[in-house]
N, C-alpha and C positions, 0 to 999 in steps of 0.2 A: 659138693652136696647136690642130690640129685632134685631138680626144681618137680615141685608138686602139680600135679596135671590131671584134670577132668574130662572124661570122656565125653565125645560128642549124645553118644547114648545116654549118657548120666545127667548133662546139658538136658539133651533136649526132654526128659523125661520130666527135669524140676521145673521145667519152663510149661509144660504142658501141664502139669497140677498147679501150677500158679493161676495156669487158666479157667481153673475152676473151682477159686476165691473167687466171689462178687463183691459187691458193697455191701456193707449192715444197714438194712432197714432197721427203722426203729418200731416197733409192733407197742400193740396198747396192749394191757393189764390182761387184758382175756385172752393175748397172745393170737390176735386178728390184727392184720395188716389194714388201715386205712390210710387214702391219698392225703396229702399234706396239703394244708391251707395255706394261702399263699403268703407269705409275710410282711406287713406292716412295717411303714416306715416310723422307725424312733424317734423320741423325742427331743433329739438330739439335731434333728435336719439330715441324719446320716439316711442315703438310699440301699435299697437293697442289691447284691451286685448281679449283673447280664448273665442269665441265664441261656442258654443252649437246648434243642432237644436232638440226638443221635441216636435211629433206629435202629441201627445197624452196630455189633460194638465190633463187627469185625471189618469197618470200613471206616473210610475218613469222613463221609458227607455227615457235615450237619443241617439243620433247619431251625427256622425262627420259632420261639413254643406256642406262637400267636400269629394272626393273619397280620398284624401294625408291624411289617415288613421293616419299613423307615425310621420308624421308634427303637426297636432293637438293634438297628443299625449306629443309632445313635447314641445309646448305652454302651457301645463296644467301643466308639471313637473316644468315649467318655472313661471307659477302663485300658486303653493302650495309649495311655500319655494324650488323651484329649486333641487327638490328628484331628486333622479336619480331610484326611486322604481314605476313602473309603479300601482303593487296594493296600495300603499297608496294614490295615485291619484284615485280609483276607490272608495277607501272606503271612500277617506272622499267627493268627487265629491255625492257619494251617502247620506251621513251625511247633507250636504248641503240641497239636495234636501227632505229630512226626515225631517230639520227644518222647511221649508219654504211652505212642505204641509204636515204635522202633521199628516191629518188623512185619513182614504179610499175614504172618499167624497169630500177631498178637492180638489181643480185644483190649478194646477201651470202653469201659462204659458211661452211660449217660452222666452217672452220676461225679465219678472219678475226674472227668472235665470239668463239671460246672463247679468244682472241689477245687481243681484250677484254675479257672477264670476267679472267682471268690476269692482266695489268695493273690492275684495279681492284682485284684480291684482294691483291697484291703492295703496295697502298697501305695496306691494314688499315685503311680507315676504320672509326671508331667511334662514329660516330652518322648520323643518317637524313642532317643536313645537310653532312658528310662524305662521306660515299655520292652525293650529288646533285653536288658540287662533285668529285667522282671521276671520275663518269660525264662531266660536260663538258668536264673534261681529255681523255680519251680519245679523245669523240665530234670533238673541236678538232684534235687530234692526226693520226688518221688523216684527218680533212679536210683537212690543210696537206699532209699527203703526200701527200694525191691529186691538188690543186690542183699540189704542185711537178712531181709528175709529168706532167701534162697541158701546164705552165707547158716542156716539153724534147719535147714532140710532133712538132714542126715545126722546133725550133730558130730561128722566126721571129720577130722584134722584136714583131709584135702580140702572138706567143704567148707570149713570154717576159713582156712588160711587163706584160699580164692578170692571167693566170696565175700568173705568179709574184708578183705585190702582193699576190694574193690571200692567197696561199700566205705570203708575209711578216706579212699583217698576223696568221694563223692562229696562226702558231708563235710570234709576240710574244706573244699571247691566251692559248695553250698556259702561255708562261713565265708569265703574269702570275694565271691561275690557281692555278697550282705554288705561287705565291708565297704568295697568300690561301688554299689548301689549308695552306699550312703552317703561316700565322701561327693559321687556327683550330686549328688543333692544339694548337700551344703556349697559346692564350689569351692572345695579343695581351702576353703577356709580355717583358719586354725584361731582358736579363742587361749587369749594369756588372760589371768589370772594376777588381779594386783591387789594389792593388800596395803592397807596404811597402816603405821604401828605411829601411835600416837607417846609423845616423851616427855613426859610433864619436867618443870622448873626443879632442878636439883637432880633429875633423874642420871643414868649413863643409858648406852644405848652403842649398842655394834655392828654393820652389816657386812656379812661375807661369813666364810665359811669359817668354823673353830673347831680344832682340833685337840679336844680335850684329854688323849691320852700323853702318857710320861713319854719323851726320847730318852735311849736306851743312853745310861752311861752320865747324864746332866743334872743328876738329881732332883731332878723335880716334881713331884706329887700331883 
């Protein structure tokens, strides 16, 4: 069977309309965009998570969204497993952004990151190697949606069969992360389950397995 194959011209065409999805702003009632107020922390003690600003969506550089340089720096230590290492916060902040625009033509925009940091802060990791298995979640994540999305371009069997494996195999990788994100969490702990079964005075009472169906041939009901 002849394996199904995408031209680099077909490539790079869906890749080039992808570039030209943004983010949904949300617009008010009269369908006029106004800037977002900043948000409030909850009642809860929950903070709101590190924001980013990137001029550029067709570059890696970001900046702090305020002059409190050391404050923002300090929210990121605080969303990458609470380092106290300022370059491990650069390199994997730069990791992040490596996943999420892959290649020299790709764009990133401002908002699609801090979409990213927001989900890794919402993880609370709590150590550096927490923080690293966060980030691949994420960078995993929005690659499977961009693969599915690409995978309904054309609605055509090479597209879809691609494309969306791709996309399949992403979001199994996704789940299978999730999964070793979590066990290091707990520390590979495992919880049993005990139960008392209480036998009052006169009672009977059995433990082990029963096998309630007849053997062939013994006559027994």
């Amino acid at each position: 069977m002849e394996k199904i194959r995408i031209s680099g011209k077909f490539a790079d065409d869906v890749a080039r309309q992808a570039l030209k999805r943004r983010p949904i702003k949300l617009l008010g009632a009269d369908g006029i965009e106004r800037p977002a107020e900043p948000s409030t922390e909850h009642d809860q003690g929950n903070r709101t998570p590190p924001r980013v600003r990137k001029p550029n969506p067709g570059n890696d550089q970001v900046v702090a969204p305020s002059p409190e340089l050391e404050s923002h720096r300090q929210r990121l230590r605080e969303a990458f497993g609470n380092t106290l290492s300022d370059e491990f916060v650069e390199v994997m902040l730069g990791k992040l952004v490596e996943g999420l625009r892959p290649g020299p033509f790709d764009a990133l925009e401002e908002r699609t990151l801090n979409a990213a940091l927001a989900t890794i802060y919402s993880m609370r990791p709590g150590s550096e190697l927490e923080a690293l298995l966060a980030i691949q979640i994420v960078a995993t994540a929005f690659s499977g949606l961009r693969f599915l999305r690409q995978s309904q371009h054309h609605m055509a069997e090479d597209f879809i069969d691609v494309y969306g494996s791709y996309a399949l195999k992403l979001l199994r990788l996704q789940t299978e992360l999730i999964a070793a994100f979590e066990r290091l969490r707990r520390g590979n702990k495992q919880t049993v389950e005990v139960r008392h079964v209480h036998i009052h005075s006169g009672g009977q009472g059995l433990v082990g397995i029963v096998n309630t169906e007849s053997r062939e041939g013994d006559g027994s009901t």
